[in-house]
C-alpha positions as CSV (number, residue, x, y, z in Angstrom):
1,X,11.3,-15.7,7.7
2,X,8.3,-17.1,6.4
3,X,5.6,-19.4,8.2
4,X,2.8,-21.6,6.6
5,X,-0.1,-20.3,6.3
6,X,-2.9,-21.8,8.1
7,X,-6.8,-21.9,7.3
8,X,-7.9,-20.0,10.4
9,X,-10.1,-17.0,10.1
10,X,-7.2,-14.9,11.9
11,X,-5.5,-12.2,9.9
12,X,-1.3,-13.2,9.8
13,X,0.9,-10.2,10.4
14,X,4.6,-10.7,9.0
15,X,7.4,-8.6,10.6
16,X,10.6,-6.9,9.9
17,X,12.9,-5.8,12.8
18,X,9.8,-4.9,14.6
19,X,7.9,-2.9,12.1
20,X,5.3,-4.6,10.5
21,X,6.3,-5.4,6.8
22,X,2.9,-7.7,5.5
23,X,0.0,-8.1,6.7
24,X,-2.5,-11.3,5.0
25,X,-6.0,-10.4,5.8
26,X,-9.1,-12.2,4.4
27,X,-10.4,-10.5,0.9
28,X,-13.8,-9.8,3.0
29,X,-12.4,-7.8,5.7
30,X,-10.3,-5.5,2.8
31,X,-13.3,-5.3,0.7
32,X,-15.4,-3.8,3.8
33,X,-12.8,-1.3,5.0
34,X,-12.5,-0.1,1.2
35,X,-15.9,0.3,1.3
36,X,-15.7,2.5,4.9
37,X,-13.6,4.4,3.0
38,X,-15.6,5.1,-0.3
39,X,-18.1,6.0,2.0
40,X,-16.1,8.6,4.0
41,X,-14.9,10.2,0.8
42,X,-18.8,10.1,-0.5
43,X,-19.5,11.7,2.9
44,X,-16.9,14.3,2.7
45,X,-17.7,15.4,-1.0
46,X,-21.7,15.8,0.0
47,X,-20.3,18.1,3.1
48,X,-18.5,20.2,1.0
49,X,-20.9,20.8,-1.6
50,X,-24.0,21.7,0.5
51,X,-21.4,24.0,2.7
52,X,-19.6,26.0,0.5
53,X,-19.1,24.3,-3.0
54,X,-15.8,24.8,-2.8
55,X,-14.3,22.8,-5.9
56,X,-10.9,20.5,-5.0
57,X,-8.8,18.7,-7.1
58,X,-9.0,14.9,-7.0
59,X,-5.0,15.4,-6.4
60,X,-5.6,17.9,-3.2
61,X,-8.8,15.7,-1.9
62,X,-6.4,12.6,-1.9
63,X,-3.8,14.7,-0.5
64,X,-6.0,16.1,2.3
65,X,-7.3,12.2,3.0
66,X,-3.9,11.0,4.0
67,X,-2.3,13.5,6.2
């Protein structure tokens, strides 16, 4: 099912036997939370050197990020 997509600021949310399955939000509002998130993973690095330097794989970071 698809509806027209309006020029209100409001984020449209699409769904699939009641699970979201798309969700339209304005390129601003991604661009800040990607930019929460570089900042988190910045934050975390800097933690983990000045604790214990501990070296992690770019694979095992990501890994670590979403669980």
């Amino acid at each position: 099912m698809s509806r027209p997509v309006t020029s209100s600021r409001s984020s449209l949310t699409e769904s699939a036997e009641d699970a979201p399955a798309v969700a339209l939000v304005f390129w601003e509002e991604f661009a800040g939370l990607r930019r929460l998130r570089d900042q988190a993973d910045i934050t975390e690095a800097d933690h983990r050197k000045a604790t214990d330097g501990a070296v992690v794989t770019h694979e095992a970071f990501m890994a670590e990020l979403e669980a």
